[in-house]
C-alpha positions in Angstrom: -39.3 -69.6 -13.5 -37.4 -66.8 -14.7 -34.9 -66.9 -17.1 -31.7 -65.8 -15.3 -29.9 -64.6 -18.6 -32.7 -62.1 -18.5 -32.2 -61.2 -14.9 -28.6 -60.2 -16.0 -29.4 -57.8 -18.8 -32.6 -56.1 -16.4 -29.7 -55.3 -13.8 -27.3 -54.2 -16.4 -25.5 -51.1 -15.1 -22.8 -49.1 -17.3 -19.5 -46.7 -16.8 -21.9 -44.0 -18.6 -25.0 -44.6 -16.3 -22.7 -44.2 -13.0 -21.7 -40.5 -14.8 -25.1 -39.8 -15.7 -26.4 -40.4 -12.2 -23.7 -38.4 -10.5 -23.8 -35.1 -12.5 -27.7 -35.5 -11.4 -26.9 -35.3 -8.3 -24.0 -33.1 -8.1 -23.6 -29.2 -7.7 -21.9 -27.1 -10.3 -18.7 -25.7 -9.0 -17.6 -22.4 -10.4 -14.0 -20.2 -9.5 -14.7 -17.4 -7.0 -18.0 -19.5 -5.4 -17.9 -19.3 -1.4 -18.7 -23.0 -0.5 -19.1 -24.9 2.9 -16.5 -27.7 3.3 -15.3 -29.8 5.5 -11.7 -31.2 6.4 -11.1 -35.1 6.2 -7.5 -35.7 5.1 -4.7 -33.3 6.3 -1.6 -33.9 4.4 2.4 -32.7 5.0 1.4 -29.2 1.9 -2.1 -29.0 1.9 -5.9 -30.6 2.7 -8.0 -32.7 1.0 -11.9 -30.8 1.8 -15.2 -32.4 0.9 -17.4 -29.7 -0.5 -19.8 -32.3 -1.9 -18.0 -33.0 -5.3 -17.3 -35.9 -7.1 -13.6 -35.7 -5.9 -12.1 -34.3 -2.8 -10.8 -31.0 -3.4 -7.5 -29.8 -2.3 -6.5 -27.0 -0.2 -3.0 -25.8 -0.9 -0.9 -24.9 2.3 -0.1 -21.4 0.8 -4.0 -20.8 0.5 -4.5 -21.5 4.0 -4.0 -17.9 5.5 -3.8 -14.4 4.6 -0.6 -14.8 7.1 2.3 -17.1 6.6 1.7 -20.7 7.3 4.3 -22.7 8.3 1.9 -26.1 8.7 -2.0 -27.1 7.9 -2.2 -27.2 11.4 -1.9 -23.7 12.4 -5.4 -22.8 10.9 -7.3 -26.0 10.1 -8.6 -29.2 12.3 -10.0 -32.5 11.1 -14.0 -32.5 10.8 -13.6 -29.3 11.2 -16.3 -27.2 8.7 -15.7 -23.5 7.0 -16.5 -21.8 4.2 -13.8 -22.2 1.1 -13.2 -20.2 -1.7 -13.1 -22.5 -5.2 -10.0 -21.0 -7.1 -9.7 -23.2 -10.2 -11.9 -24.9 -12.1 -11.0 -29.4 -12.1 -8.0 -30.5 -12.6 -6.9 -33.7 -14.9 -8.1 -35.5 -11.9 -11.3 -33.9 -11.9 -10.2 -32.4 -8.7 -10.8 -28.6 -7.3 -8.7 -26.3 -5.9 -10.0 -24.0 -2.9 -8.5 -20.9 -1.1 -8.9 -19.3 2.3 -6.8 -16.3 1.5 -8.9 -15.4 -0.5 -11.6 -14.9 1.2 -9.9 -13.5 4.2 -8.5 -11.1 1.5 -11.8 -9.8 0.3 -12.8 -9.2 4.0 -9.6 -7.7 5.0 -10.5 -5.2 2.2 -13.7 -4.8 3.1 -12.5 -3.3 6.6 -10.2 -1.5 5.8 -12.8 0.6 3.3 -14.8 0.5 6.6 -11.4 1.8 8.9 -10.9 4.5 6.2 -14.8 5.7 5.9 -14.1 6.4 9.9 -11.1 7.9 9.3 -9.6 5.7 12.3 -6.3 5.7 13.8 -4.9 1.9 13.5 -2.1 0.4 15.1 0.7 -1.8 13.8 4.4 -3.3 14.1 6.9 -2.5 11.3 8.4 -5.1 9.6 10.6 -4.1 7.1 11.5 -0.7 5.1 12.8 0.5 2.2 14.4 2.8 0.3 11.2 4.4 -0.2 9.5 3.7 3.4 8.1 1.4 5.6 5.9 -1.9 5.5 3.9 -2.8 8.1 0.1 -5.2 7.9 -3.2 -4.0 8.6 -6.0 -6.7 9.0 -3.4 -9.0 7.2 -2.1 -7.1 4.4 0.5 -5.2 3.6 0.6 -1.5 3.6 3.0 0.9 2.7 4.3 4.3 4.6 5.8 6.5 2.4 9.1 7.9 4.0 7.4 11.9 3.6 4.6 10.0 6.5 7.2 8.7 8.8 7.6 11.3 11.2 10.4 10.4 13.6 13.9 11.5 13.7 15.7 8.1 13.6 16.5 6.1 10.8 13.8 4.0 8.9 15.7 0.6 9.8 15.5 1.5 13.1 11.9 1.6 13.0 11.4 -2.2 12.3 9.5 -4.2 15.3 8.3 -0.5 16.1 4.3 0.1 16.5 3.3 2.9 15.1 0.1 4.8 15.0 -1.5 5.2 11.4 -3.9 7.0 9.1 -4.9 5.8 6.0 -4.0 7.8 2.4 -5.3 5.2 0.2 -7.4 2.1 0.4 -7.3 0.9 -3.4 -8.1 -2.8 -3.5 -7.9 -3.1 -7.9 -4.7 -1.7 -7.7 -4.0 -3.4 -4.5 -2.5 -0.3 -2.7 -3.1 0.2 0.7 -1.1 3.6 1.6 -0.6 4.6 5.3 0.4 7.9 7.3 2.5 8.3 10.4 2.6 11.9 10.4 -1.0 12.4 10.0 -2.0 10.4 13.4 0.6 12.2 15.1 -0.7 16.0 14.1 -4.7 14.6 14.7 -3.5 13.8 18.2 -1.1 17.2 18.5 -4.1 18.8 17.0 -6.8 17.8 19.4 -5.2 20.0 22.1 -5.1 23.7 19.7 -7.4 25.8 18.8 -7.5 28.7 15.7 -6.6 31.9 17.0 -4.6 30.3 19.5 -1.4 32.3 20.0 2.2 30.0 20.4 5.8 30.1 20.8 7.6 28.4 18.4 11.0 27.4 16.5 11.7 28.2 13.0 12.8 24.3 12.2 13.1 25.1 8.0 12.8 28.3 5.6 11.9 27.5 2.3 11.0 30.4 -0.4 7.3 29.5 0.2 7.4 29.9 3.7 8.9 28.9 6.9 8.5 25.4 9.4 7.6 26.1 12.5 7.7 23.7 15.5 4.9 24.4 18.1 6.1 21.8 20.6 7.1 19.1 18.7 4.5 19.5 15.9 5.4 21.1 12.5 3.2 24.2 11.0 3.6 26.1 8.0 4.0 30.2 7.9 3.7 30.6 4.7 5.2 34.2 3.4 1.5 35.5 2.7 1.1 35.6 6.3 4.5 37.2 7.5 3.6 40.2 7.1 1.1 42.9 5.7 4.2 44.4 3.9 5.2 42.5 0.9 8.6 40.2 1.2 10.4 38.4 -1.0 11.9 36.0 0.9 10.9 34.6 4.7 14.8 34.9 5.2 15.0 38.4 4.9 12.7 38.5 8.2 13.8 35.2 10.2 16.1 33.2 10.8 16.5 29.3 11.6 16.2 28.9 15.0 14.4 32.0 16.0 11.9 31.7 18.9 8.9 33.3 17.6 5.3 33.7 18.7 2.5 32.9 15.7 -0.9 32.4 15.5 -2.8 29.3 14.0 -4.9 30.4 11.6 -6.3 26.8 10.3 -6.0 22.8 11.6 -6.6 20.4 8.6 -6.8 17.0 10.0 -6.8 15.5 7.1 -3.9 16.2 5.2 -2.4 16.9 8.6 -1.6 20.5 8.3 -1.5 23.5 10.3 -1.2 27.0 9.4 0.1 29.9 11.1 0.5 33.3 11.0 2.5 36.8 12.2 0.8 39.2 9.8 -2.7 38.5 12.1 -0.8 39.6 15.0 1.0 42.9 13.6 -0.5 46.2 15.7 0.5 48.2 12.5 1.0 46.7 8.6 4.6 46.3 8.7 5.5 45.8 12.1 6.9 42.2 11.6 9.5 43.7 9.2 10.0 46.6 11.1 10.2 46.0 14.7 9.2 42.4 15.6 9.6 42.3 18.9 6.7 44.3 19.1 4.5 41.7 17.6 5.7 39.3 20.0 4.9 41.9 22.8 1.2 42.3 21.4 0.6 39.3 20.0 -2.2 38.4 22.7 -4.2 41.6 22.8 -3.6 41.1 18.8 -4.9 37.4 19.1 -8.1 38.8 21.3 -8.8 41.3 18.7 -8.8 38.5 15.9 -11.3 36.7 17.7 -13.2 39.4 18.1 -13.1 39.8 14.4 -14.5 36.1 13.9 -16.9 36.6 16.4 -18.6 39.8 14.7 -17.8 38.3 11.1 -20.0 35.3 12.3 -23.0 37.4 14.0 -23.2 39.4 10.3 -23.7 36.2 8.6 -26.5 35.5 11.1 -28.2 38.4 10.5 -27.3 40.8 13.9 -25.5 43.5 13.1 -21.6 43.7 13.9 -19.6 46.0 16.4 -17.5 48.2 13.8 -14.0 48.1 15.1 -11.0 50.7 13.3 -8.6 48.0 12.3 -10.3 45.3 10.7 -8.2 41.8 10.7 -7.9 40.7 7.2 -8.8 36.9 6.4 -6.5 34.8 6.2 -6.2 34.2 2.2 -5.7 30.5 0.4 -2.1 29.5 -0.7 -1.1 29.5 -4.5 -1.1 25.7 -5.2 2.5 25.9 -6.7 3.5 27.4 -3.4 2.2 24.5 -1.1 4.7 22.7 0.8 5.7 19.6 -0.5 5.1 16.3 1.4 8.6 15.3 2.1 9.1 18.9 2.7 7.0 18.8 5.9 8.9 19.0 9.4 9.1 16.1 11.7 6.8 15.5 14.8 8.2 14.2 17.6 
């Protein structure tokens, strides 16, 4: 018969040996791992999740969304089982602490570096401005328009509860900057319907001693004072005036910086003429235009080997602007 004192010490089973057996069963837990979990206590500021620890972990209500949470059960269900981001190591209580803004985060970053690379066109609602702009939320965060980008004549404060379309400047996740341009998905879309050497009537809006602003039907482009005239000038107001109706040529679309370039000195039937007798431009400016064209056409069948058409008056390229003479961004007119 067995001795039941031995019986007692075979079975023996200690604090220490309940540890030991755990921790060689259990998975190591590290910050920033990407876990499965699943939801079996919801509670009135949080959740407690079992990712397979030793302890529940907890799920703080203000990790629970990229978006504002009001309650745990706007984005979670019981039994219900997602992935979870682990954002501390244990607690006291041997107890970790998870996110899903975080990882929402990360993939909200992710597309927009995706949006960007496409160069789309997003959408989105204002929902508050500054002195310096507007704020508005693209997949979740929160991205700033500068006040230069905003291209609407009413007053930022008006604009909140406004959608707007948007192009992005800046997609920096370390820095956490997420920069956006109204003005630049207004000119892509103006732009889509002109053409370069397309001849149009349009307003002097601004003169500036770089240049002047011209609207072309409720889109802003630059003639800068290079391309007034062949004749030198040394200032755009000693040839027009704010709110002359002029006819100018574009001369280059940038999409992306959302700039367009124009000029009278392409459409001048003598060097000169737009400081001598303007109205004569205007009259010309078409048969000008054509002969532009033509330029660009013969220009283009040199450079693929067939020789050109000579032609008397040969149209001078239009020549790159001095960097200190670039308009500045919150010097750029407004589209409408």
């Amino acid at each position: 018969m067995a001795n039941p004192d031995n019986k007692s010490a075979d079975i023996g089973f200690t604090h220490e040996d309940f540890a030991a057996l755990l921790d060689q069963y259990d998975y190591n837990f590290n910050p920033g791992d990407i876990v499965p979990g699943t939801v079996f206590s919801i509670e009135p500021r949080g959740a407690l999740i079992d990712i397979g620890a030793i302890t529940a972990a907890y799920l703080p209500i203000q990790e629970m969304s990229i978006n504002r949470v009001e309650g745990a059960e706007e984005v979670l269900q019981s039994n219900e089982t997602r992935e979870f981001f682990i954002l501390t190591d244990d607690n006291e209580d041997g107890q970790l602490t998870l996110s899903i803004r975080r990882i929402e985060y990360m993939r909200a970053w992710e597309r927009v570096r995706q949006l960007q690379q496409e160069d789309a066109t997003v959408r989105s609602i204002v929902f508050a401005t500054n002195r310096g702009g507007a704020l508005v939320r693209i997949e979740g965060l929160r991205g700033f328009i500068p006040g230069s980008h905003i291209s609407t004549r009413k007053p930022k404060e008006d604009l909140v509860g406004e959608e707007l379309p948007l192009k992005f400047l800046e997609v920096d996740e370390e820095r956490n900057r997420l920069v956006l341009s109204h003005r630049r998905a207004l000119v892509e879309r103006k732009m889509n319907g002109l053409q370069v050497s397309e001849v149009v009537l349009g307003t002097v809006r601004g003169l500036k001693p770089y240049g002047a602003f011209i609207d072309i039907g409720g889109v802003s482009g630059l003639l800068h004072i290079s391309e007034i005239s062949h004749d030198h000038i040394d200032t755009p107001n000693s040839v027009l005036n704010v709110n002359d109706e002029i006819k100018v040529m574009i001369i280059d679309l940038d999409a992306e910086r959302g700039r367009i370039s124009l000029s009278t000195k392409q459409l001048e039937p003598e060097p000169g003429d737009m400081v001598k007798n303007p109205d004569l431009v205007y009259d010309k400016a078409e048969e000008m235009a054509e002969r532009y064209r033509e330029q660009l056409r013969q220009k283009a069948l040199g450079e693929s080997g067939e020789a050109p058409v000579e032609d008397d008056y040969a149209v001078e390229e239009p020549q790159e602007q001095e960097p200190q003479e670039e308009a500045k961004e919150e010097e750029l007119a407004t589209v409408e």
